[in-house]
C-alpha positions as CSV (number, residue, x, y, z in Angstrom):
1,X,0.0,0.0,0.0
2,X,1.3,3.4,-0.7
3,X,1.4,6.2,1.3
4,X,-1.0,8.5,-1.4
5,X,-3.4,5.4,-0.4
6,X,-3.0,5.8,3.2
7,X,-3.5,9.4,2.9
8,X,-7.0,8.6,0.7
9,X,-7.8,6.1,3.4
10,X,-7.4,8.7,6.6
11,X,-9.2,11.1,4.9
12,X,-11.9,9.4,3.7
13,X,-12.7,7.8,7.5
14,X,-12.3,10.8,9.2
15,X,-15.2,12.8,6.9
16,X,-17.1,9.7,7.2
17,X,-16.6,9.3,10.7
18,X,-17.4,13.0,11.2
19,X,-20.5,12.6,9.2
20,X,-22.0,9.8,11.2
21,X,-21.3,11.6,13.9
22,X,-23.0,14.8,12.4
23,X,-26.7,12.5,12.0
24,X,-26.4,11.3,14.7
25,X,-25.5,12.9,17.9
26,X,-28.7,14.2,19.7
27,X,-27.7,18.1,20.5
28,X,-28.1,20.3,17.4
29,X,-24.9,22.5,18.1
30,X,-22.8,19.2,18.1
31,X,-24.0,18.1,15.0
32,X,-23.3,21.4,13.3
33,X,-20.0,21.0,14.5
34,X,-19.5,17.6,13.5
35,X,-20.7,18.7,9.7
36,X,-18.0,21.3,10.1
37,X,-15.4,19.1,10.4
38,X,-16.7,16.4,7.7
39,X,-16.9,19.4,5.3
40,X,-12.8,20.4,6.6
41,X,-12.0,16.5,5.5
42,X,-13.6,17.1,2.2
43,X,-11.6,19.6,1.4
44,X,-8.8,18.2,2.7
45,X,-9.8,15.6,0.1
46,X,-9.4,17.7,-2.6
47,X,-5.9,19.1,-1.6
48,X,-4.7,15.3,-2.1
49,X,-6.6,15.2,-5.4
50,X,-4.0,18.9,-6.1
51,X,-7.1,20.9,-7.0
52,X,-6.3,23.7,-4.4
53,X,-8.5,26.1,-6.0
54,X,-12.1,23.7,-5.6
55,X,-10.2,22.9,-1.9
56,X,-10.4,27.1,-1.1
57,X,-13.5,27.5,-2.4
58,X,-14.5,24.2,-0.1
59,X,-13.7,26.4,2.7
60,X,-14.8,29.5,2.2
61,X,-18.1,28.7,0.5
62,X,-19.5,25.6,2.7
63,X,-16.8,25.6,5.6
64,X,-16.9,29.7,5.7
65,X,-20.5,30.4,5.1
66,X,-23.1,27.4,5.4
67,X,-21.7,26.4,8.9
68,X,-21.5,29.3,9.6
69,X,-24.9,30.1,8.5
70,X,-26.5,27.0,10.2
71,X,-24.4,28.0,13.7
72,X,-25.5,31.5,13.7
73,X,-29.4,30.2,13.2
74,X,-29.0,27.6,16.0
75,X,-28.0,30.6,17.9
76,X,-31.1,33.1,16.6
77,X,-33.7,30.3,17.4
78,X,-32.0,29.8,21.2
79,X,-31.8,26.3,20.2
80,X,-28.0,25.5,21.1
81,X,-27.8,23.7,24.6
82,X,-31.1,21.5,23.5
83,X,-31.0,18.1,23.2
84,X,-33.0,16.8,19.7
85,X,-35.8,14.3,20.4
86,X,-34.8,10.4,19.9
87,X,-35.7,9.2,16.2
88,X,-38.5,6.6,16.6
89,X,-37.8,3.1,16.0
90,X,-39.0,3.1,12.5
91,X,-37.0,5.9,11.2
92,X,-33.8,4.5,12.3
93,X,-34.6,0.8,10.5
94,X,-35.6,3.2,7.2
95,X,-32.2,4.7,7.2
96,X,-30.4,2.2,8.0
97,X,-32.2,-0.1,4.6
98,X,-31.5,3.3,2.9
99,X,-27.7,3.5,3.5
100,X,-27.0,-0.6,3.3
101,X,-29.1,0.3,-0.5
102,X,-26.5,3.1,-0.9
103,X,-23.5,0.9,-0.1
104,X,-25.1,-1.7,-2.5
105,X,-25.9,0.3,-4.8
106,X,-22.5,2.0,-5.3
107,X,-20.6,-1.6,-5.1
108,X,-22.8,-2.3,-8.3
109,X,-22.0,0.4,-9.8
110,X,-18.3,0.2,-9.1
111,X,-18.3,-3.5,-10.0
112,X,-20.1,-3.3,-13.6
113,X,-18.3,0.1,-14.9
114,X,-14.7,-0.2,-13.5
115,X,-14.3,3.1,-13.3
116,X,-10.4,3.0,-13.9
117,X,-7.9,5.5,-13.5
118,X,-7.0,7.4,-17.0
119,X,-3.8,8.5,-18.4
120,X,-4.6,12.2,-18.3
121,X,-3.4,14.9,-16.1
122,X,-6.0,16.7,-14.3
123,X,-5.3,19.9,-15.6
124,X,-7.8,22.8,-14.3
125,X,-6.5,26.0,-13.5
126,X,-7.8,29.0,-12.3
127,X,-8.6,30.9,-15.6
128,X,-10.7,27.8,-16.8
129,X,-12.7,27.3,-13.8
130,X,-13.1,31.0,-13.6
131,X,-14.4,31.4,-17.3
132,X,-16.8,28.2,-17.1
133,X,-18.3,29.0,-13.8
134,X,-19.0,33.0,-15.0
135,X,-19.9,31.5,-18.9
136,X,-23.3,31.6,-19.9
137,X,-23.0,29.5,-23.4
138,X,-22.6,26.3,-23.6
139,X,-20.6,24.6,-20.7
140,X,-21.1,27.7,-18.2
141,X,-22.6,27.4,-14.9
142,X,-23.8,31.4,-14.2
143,X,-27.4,30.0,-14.3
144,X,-26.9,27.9,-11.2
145,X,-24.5,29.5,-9.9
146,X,-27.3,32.8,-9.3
147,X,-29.8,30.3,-8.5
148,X,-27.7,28.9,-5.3
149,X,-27.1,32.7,-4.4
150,X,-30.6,33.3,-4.5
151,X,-31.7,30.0,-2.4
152,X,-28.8,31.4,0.4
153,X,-30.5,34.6,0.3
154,X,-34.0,33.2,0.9
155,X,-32.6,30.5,3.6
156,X,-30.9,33.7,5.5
157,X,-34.5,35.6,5.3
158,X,-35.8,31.9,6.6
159,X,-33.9,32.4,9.5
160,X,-34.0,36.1,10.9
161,X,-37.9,35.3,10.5
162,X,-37.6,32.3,12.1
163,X,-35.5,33.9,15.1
164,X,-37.7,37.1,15.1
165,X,-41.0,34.7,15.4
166,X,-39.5,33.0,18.6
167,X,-37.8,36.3,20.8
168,X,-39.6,36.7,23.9
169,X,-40.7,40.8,23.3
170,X,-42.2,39.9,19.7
171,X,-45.7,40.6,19.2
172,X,-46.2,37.2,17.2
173,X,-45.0,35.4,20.9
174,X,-46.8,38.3,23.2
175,X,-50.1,37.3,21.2
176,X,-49.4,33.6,22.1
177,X,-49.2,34.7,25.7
178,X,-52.0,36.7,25.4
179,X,-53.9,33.5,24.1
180,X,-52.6,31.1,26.9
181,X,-53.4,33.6,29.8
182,X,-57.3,34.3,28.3
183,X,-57.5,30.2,27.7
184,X,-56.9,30.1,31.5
185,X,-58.8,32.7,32.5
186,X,-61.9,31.6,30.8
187,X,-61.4,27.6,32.1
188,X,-61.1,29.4,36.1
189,X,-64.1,31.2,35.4
C-alpha cells in the first residue's frame, strides 16, 4: 500500500466518521460542529486530489459560510444547549435499509463500470474554472450558480424570520401569551 493510499484512506474515515457523527448525535450545536469538520475533510480531500483552487473554495463557501450560517441560526432560534428528540424506531430501520441500499448500490456500480484510472493529467486552472463558472453558453454554470445565491438569500430571510417569530418581546410570541393567559382565564371562570 502506498502512502498517497494511506493518505485517501485517513481522509476518507475521518469525513465519514465525522458525518456519522453529524446524524447522529442528539444536540443540534454538536451536529453542526460535526458537519463542520466532515466538510474540513472534504476539502482536505481535494488538496490530495491537487485541485487547491475547488479545496479554497470548499472552505470559504461551505466551511466559511453554510456552517457558519446554520451555527449562527441555531443561535437566533436559542436552540443550542437542546437536546434533539430520539428518532423513533422506524426511522432508524428506514435509514439504516437506505444506506446498506446506498452501499449496495455503489458496489454495483463500481463493479459493472470499473471506473479505472485514466492516463490524463488533471489539468484545471484558475482561468478555466473561472471562465466556465461566469460563462453563460454552452458549458457555463452562471445560471446555477445565481440560482444557489438566491436559495442562500432566501434560507438567510428563513432564519432572521424564524428567530424574530420566537424572541420573547415579539408581538407574534406576546399574542401567544396573550392566548394562553385568556385560555386560562376563561377555564377558572
Amino acid at each position: 500500500m502506498t502512502a498517497s493510499q494511506i493518505i485517501f484512506y485517513i481522509l476518507s474515515a475521518f469525513i465519514l466518521g465525522t458525518a456519522i457523527l453529524s446524524v447522529t448525535t442528539r444536540k443540534i450545536f454538536r451536529a453542526a460542529i460535526w458537519l463542520l469538520f466532515s466538510l474540513i475533510g472534504v476539502a482536505g480531500l481535494y488538496f490530495w486530489l491537487e485541485v487547491e483552487f475547488i479545496a479554497a473554495v470548499q472552505i470559504v463557501v461551505y466551511v466559511g459560510g453554510i456552517v457558519v450560517l446554520i451555527i449562527f441560526s441555531i443561535f437566533l432560534t436559542e436552540q443550542s444547549g437542546k437536546e434533539m428528540a430520539k428518532a423513533p424506531l422506524v426511522r432508524t430501520i428506514a435509514s439504516v435499509l437506505a444506506v446498506l441500499f446506498g452501499f449496495a448500490f455503489t458496489y454495483l456500480l463500481i463493479h459493472n463500470y470499473g471506473f479505472r484510472a485514466g492516463d490524463k493529467k488533471f489539468d484545471w486552472s484558475v482561468s478555466k474554472i473561472g471562465s466556465q463558472m461566469m460563462g453563460t453558453g454552452e458549458g457555463g454554470y452562471s445560471l446555477p450558480f445565481e440560482v444557489v445565491s438566491i436559495l442562500l438569500l432566501a434560507a438567510m430571510i428563513g432564519c432572521i424570520v424564524i428567530a424574530i417569530k420566537n424572541q420573547p418581546g415579539s408581538p407574534a410570541v406576546s399574542q401567544e401569551n396573550d392566548q394562553t393567559k385568556n385560555s386560562k382565564s376563561d377555564e377558572n371562570a
